[in-house]
C-alpha positions as CSV (number, residue, x, y, z in Angstrom):
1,X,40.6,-44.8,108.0
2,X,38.2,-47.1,109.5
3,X,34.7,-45.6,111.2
4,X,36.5,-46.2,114.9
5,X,39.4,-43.9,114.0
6,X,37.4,-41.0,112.6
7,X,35.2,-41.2,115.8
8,X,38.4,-41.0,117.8
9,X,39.8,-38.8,115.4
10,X,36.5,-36.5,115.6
11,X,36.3,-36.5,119.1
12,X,40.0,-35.2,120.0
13,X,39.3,-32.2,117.4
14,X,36.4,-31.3,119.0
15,X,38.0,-31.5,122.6
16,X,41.2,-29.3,121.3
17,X,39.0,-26.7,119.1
18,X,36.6,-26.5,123.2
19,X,40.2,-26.2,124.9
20,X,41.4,-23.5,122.4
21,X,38.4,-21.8,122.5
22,X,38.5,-21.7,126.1
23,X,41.7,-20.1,126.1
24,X,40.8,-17.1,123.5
25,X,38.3,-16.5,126.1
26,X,40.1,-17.1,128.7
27,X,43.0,-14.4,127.3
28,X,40.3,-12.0,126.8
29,X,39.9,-11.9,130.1
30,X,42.7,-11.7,130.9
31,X,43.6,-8.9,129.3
32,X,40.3,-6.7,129.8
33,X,40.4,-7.8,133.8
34,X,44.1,-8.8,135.0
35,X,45.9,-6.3,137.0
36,X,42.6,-4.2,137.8
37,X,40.6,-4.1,140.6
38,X,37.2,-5.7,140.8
39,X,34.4,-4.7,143.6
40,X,32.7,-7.7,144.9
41,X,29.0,-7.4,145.4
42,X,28.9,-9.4,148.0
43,X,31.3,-9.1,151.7
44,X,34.0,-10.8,151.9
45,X,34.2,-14.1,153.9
46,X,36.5,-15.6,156.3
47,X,39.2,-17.9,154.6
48,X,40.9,-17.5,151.5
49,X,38.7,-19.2,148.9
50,X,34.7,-17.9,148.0
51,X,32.8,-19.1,146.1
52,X,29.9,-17.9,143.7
53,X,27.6,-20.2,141.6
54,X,26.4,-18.9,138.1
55,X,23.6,-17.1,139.0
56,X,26.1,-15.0,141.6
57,X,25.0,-16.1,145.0
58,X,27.7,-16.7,147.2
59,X,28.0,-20.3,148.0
60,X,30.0,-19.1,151.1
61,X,28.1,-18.9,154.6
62,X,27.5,-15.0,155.5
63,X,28.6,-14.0,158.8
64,X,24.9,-13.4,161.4
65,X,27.1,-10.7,163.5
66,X,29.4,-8.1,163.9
67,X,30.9,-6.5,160.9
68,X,30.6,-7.1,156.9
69,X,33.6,-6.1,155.1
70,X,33.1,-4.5,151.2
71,X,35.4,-3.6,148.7
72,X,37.6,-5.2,145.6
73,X,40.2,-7.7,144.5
74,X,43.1,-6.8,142.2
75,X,43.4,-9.5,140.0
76,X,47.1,-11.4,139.4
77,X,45.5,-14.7,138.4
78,X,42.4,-15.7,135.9
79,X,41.9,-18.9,134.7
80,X,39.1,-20.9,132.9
81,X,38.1,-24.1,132.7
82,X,35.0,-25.9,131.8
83,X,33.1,-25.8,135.4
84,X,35.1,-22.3,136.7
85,X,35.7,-19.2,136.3
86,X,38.8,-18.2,139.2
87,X,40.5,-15.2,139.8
88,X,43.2,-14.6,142.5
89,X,44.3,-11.9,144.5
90,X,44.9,-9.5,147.1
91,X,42.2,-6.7,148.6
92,X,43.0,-3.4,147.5
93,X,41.9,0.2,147.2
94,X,43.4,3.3,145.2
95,X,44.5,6.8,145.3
96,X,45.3,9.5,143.4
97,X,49.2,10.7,144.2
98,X,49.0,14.1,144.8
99,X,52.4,15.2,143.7
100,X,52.1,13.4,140.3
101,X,48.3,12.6,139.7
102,X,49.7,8.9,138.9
103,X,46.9,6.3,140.2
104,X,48.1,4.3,143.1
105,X,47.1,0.9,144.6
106,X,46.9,-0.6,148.0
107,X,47.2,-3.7,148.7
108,X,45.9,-5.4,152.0
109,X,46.0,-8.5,154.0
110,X,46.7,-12.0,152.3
111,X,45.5,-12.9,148.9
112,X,42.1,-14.4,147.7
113,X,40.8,-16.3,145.2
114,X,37.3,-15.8,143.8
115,X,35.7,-19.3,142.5
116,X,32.1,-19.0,140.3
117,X,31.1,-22.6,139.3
118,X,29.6,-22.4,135.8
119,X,26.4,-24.5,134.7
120,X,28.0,-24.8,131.4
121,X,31.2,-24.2,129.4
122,X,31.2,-20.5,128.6
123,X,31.0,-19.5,124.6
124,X,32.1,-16.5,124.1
125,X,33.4,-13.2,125.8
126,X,29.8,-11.8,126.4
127,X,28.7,-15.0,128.1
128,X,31.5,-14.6,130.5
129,X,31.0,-10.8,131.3
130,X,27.9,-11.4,132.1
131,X,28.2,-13.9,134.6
132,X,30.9,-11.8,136.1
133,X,28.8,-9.0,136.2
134,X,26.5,-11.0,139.0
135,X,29.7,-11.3,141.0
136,X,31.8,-7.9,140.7
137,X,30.2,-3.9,139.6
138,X,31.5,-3.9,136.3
139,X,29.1,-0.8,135.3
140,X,27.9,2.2,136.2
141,X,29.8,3.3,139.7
142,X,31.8,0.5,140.1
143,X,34.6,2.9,140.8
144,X,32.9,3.7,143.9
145,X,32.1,0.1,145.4
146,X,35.8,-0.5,145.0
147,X,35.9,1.6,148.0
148,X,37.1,-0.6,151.0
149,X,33.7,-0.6,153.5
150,X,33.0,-1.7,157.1
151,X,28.9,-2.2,157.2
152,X,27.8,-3.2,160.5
153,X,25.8,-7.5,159.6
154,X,22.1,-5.2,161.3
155,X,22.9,-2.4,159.5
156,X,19.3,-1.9,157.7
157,X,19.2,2.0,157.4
158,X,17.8,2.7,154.4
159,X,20.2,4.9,152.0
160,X,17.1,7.9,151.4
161,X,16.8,8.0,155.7
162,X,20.2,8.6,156.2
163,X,20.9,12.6,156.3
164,X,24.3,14.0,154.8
165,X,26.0,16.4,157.4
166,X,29.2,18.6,156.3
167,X,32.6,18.1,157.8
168,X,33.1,20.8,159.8
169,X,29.8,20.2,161.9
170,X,32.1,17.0,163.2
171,X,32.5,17.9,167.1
172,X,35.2,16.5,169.0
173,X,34.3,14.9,172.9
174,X,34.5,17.5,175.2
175,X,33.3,20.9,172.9
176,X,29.9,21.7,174.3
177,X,29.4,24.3,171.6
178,X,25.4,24.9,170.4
179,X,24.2,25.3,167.1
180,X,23.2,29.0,166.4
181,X,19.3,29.5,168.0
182,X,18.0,30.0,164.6
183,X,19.3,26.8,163.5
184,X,18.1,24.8,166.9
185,X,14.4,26.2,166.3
186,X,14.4,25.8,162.8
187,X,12.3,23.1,162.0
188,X,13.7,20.5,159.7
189,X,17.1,21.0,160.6
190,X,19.6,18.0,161.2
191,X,21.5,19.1,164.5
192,X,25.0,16.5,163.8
193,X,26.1,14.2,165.8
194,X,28.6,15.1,169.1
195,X,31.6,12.5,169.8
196,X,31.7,11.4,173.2
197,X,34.4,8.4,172.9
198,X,37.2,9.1,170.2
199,X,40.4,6.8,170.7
200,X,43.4,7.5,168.4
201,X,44.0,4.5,166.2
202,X,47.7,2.7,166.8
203,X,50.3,4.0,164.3
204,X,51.3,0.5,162.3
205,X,54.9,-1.1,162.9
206,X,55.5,-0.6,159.1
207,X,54.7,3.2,158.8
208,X,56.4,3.7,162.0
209,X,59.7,1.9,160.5
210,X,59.0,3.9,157.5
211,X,58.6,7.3,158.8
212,X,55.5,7.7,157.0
213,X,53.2,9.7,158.1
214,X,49.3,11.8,156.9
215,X,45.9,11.6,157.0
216,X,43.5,9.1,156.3
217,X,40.2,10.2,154.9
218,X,36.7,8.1,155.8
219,X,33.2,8.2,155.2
220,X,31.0,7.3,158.6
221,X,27.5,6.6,158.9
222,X,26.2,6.9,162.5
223,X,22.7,5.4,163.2
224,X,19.9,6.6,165.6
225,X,21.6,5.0,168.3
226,X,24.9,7.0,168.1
227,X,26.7,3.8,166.5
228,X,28.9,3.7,163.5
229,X,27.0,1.9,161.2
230,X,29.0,2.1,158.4
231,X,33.0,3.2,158.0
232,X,34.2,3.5,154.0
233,X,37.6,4.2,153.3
234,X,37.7,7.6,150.7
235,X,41.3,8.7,150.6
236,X,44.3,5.8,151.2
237,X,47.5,6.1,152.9
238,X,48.6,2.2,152.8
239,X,51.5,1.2,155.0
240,X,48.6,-0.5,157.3
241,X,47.7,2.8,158.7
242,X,44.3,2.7,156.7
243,X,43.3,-1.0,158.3
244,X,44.1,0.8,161.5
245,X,42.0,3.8,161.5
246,X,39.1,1.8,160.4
247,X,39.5,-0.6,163.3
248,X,40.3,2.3,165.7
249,X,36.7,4.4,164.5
250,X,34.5,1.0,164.9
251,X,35.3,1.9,168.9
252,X,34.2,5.3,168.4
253,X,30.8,6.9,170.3
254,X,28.1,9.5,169.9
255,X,25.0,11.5,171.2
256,X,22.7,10.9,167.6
257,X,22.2,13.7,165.1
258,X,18.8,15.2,166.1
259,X,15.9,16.2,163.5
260,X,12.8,17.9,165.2
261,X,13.8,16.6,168.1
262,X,14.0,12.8,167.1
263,X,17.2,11.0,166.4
264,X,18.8,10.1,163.1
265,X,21.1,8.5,160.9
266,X,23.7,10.4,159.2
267,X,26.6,10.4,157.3
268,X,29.7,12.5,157.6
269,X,33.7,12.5,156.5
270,X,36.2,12.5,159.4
271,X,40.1,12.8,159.0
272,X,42.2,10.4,161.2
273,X,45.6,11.8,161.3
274,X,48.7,10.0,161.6
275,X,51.4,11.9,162.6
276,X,55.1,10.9,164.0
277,X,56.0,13.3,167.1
């Protein structure tokens, strides 16, 4: 074998041994990742591809108005390559079933694929968590971020100013009832929020076809100005209805919660019932 060859022969090793490697990683992946859901840390963007360098900024432009949209992928495709890393498919959210406690997924809206552009070929398993770890919550609460979330693009409440006010202090438009007098002279004490402009969310073609029918369950942040800030989908129904009552509560209007007499942001869980008469 003359010098030539074994070059040849050398290089063609090395490129099956990278692509083999490549794939143990790749399967890996696969099978730590595929079929899960993954919260993105960044909103979504218009269009079906996004993309994400190594470092994990989105190489996507970020929409300067209106509303930023949260919340996870589960994953049908991965695949590697030398320059990218790219996972496919659709947004989707959970539930618990109540009659079996089996977990449940909802899928929404057309699929996606999820493009990071690598500086180099990735080495090992660790390499490749760690880049996607600057992408996706893969620690900690990442349970919580796969929570489907509506953030308003001005939305810069900080999370320690925004007060937390129980369900049942959610007032309807129309119920003029006051807080007890204690409670109204009682200094430090967040009077909530009243609703002045509450539309009922369209039932969906689907759920309507199905029958289907119950309540979907969101968490609202309302800022100093009476706007929904924020809407984050807690407890899923699918069949479209939960798209709906998201859309439907981004109309919604209120008189500010009150704190010594000066507005303020707060956060509170309203049911939006869906119910077949």
């Amino acid at each position: 074998m003359n010098r030539k060859t074994s070059v040849l022969f050398l290089a063609v090793f090395l490129v099956q041994a990278a692509a083999a490697h490549a794939d143990s990683i790749k399967d890996a992946l696969s099978h730590k990742y595929k079929h899960h859901i993954l919260a993105l840390r960044s909103p979504f963007t218009a269009g079906k591809d996004q993309k994400f360098d190594s470092a994990g900024h989105s190489l996507n432009a970020t929409p300067s108005s209106g509303w930023l949209l949260y919340g996870g992928i589960y994953v049908e495709k991965l695949n590697l390559s030398s320059d990218t890393l790219r996972l496919e498919g659709h947004r989707a959210a959970y539930y618990i079933d109540k009659k079996n406690g089996k977990l449940i997924h909802v899928i929404y809206d057309k699929a996606r694929r999820i493009e990071i552009h690598l500086d180099q070929p990735l080495n090992s398993l660790d390499d490749a968590q760690t880049i996607l770890n600057r992408v996706f919550f893969l620690e900690g609460d990442a349970a919580e971020h796969i929570k489907p979330e509506f953030r308003r693009s001005d939305d810069n409440t900080p999370d320690d100013q925004i007060f937390h006010v129980p369900k049942h202090a959610f007032r309807p438009p129309g119920d003029n009832a006051l807080e007890p007098a204690a409670d109204r002279d009682k200094e430090g004490i967040v009077l909530p929020p009243r609703a002045t402009y509450t539309p009922e969310p369209e039932f969906s073609e689907q759920a309507r076809h199905a029958k289907y029918q119950g309540t979907v369950v969101l968490g609202i942040v309302i800022d100093k100005a009476g706007r929904i800030s924020r809407i984050r989908l807690e407890r899923a129904l699918g069949m479209g209805l939960d798209e709906n009552a998201m859309e439907g509560v981004k109309r919604w209007r209120f008189t500010p919660a009150t704190r010594n007499g000066e507005p303020v942001a707060v956060a509170i869980s309203i049911e939006v019932s869906f119910n077949l008469y």
